[in-house]
FILOBA-823925 format. One line per 5 residues: their letters; for each residue x, y, z of C-alpha. Coordinates in steps of 0.5 Angstrom, whole numbers. Layout:
% FILOBA-823925
A) X Y Z ~ ...;
END
This chain:
% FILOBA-823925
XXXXX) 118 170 76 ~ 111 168 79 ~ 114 161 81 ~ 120 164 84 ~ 116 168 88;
XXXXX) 111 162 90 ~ 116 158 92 ~ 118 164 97 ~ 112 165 99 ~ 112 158 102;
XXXXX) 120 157 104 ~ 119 155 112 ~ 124 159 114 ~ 122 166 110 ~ 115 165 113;
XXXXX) 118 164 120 ~ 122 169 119 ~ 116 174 117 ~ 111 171 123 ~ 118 172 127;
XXXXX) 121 178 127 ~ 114 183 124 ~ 108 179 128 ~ 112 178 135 ~ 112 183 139;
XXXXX) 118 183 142 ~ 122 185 135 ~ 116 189 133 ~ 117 193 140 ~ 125 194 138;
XXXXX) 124 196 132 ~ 120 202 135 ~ 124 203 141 ~ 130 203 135 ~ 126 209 131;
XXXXX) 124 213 138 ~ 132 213 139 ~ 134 215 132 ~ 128 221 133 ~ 131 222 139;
XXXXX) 138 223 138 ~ 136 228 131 ~ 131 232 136 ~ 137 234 141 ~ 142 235 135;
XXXXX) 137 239 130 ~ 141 246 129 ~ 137 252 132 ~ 133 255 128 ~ 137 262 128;
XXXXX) 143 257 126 ~ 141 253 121 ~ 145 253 115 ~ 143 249 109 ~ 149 247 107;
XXXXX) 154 248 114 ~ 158 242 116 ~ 154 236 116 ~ 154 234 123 ~ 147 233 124;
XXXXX) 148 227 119 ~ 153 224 121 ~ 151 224 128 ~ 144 221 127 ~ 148 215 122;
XXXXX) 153 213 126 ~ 147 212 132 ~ 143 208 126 ~ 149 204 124 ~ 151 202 132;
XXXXX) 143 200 133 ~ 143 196 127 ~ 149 193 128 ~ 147 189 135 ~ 140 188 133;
XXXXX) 144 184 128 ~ 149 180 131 ~ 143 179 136 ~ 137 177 131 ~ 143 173 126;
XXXXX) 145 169 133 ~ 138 168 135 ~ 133 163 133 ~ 127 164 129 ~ 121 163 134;
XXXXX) 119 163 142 ~ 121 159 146 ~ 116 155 144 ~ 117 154 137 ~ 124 155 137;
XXXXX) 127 154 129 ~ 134 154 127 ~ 137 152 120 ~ 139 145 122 ~ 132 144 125;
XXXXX) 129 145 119 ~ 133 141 116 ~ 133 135 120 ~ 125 137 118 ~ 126 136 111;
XXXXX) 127 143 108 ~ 132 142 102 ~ 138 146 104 ~ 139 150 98 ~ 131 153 99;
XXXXX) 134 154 106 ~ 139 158 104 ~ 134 162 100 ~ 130 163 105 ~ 136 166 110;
XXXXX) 139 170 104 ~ 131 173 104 ~ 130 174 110 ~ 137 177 113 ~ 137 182 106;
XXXXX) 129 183 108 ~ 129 185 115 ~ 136 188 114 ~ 133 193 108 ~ 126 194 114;
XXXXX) 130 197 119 ~ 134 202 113 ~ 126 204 111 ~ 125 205 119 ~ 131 210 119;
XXXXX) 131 213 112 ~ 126 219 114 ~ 130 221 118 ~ 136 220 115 ~ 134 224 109;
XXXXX) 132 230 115 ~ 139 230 117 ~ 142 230 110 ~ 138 236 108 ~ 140 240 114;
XXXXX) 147 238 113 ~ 147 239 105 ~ 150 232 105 ~ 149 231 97 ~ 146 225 94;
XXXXX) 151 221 93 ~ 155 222 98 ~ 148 220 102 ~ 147 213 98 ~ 155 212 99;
XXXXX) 153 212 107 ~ 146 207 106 ~ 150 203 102 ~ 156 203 108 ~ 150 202 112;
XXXXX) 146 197 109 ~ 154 192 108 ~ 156 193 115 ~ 149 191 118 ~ 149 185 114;
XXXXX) 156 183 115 ~ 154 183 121 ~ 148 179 121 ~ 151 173 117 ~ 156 173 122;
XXXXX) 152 172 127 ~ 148 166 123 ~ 155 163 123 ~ 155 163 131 ~ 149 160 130;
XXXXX) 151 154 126 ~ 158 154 130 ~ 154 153 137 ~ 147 152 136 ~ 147 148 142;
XXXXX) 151 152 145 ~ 146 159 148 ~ 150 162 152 ~ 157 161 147 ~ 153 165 142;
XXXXX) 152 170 147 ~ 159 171 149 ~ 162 171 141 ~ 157 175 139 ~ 157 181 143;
XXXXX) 165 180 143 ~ 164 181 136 ~ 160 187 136 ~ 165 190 141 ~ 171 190 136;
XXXXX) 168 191 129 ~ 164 197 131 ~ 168 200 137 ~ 174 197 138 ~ 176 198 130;
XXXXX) 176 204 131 ~ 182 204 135 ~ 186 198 132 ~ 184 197 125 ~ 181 205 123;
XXXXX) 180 204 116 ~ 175 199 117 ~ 171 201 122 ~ 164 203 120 ~ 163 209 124;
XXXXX) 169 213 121 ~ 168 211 115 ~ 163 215 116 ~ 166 220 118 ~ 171 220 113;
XXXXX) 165 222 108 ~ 166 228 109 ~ 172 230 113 ~ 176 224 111 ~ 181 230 108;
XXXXX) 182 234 113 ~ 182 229 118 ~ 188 224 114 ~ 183 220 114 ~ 186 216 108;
XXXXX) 189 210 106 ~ 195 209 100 ~ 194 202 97 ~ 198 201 90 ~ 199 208 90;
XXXXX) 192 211 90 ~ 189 213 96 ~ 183 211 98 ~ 178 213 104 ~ 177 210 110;
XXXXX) 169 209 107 ~ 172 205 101 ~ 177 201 106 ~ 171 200 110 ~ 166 198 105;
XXXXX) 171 193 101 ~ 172 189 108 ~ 166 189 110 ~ 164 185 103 ~ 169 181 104;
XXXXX) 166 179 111 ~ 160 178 107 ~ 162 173 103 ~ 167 170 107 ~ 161 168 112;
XXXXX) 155 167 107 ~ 160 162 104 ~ 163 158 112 ~ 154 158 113 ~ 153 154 106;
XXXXX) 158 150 107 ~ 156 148 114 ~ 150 147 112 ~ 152 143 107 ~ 156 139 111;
XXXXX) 150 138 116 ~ 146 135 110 ~ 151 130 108 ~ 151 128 115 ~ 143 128 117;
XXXXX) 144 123 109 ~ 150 118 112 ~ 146 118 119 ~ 140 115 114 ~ 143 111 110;
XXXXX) 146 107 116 ~ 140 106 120 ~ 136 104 113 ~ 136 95 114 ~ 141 92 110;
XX) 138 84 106 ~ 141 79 104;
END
């Protein structure tokens, strides 16, 4: 176990990934700028005092977990789309690679650090969720069903962006467009096209699912557009954590051929 966490400790792309995303101040003044929002919007929704029921119509939650999960789901796609570094220090997988980092320690690292800042922004927003979960008198679990939503969409979306990044690494202005393309129709656009799969009306569906027909019928049982929604986005999950594996597979086995054959040849 300690070996296991030294090993991490000393991962390039984790202790990148740290100074990055927790040391910089761009993404530091994001995360405050996504937490200002989220206290923001539970400011204007909190229910008067002379209205406040425990227990009446979980609107307050939902609100402030939808904001949450938009938030989230951008700064995910961006951060899996973006380079690790300044414009100086720029680092990428196949940079790192091309340095030297093994790839299955590089996969570590990536699988770390996108489960960890993904798990840092939920810390950020959980207070405050939990607020509205108690003046909505949102349940326990159906709160943990909402995080656990939250947290599989958000890194969904992160691999997808990574996936972007080792598609088109050289190409900035491509990954730009893909991404934010992406974010358009998972997050906004589903919700008119693929509504049991939109993460927002998963939400939703929680606790109004019933009333709003919010329910799908597959093998003859019925599921909630939140199940529905969880199920895809594991699926969108593992698909693009096993194309980013074998991309970075396929570069490897390229940077070792491309070796092989600038190595002189005797006799």
């Amino acid at each position: 176990m300690l070996g296991l966490v030294r090993r991490l400790a000393t991962n390039p792309i984790v202790r990148q990934g740290a100074y990055s995303y927790f040391l910089e101040k761009e993404p530091l003044t994001a995360a405050l700028h996504y937490l200002l929002a989220l206290a923001t919007v539970l400011f204007v929704i909190w229910p008067k005092s002379q209205y406040l029921r425990v227990g009446s119509p979980p609107l307050t939650f939902n609100i402030e977990a939808i904001v949450a999960t938009v938030i989230m789901a951008y700064l995910s796609f961006s951060y899996g789309a973006g380079k690790l570094g300044n414009e100086g220090t720029h680092a990428s997988p196949r940079m790192l690679m091309a340095q030297g980092v093994p790839r299955r320690g590089l996969v570590a690292g990536l699988t770390v650090l996108t489960i960890g800042h993904t798990l840092f922004f939920v810390a950020l927003a959980l207070p405050l969720l939990v607020a509205a979960a108690h003046v909505s008198g949102v349940s326990g679990g159906n709160f943990g069903r909402a995080l656990g939503l939250i947290v599989m969409c958000t890194l969904a979306y992160r691999w997808l962006g990574l996936l972007t990044l080792c598609v088109w690494e050289t190409h900035d202005f491509m990954r730009y467009v893909v991404v934010r393309v992406a974010f358009v129709g998972f997050v906004l656009g589903s919700a008119f096209f693929l509504p049991s799969v939109n993460p927002l009306l998963g939400l939703i569906s929680m606790s109004f699912g019933e009333e709003l027909g919010q329910v799908v019928i597959l093998f003859q049982h019925e599921f909630s557009y939140a199940t529905v929604a969880l199920i895809i986005h594991l699926l969108l999950l593992l698909g693009a954590y096993i194309m980013v594996v074998k991309l970075l597979k396929n570069q490897n086995g390229a940077r070792s051929a491309a070796a092989l054959a600038r190595e002189p040849r005797h006799g």
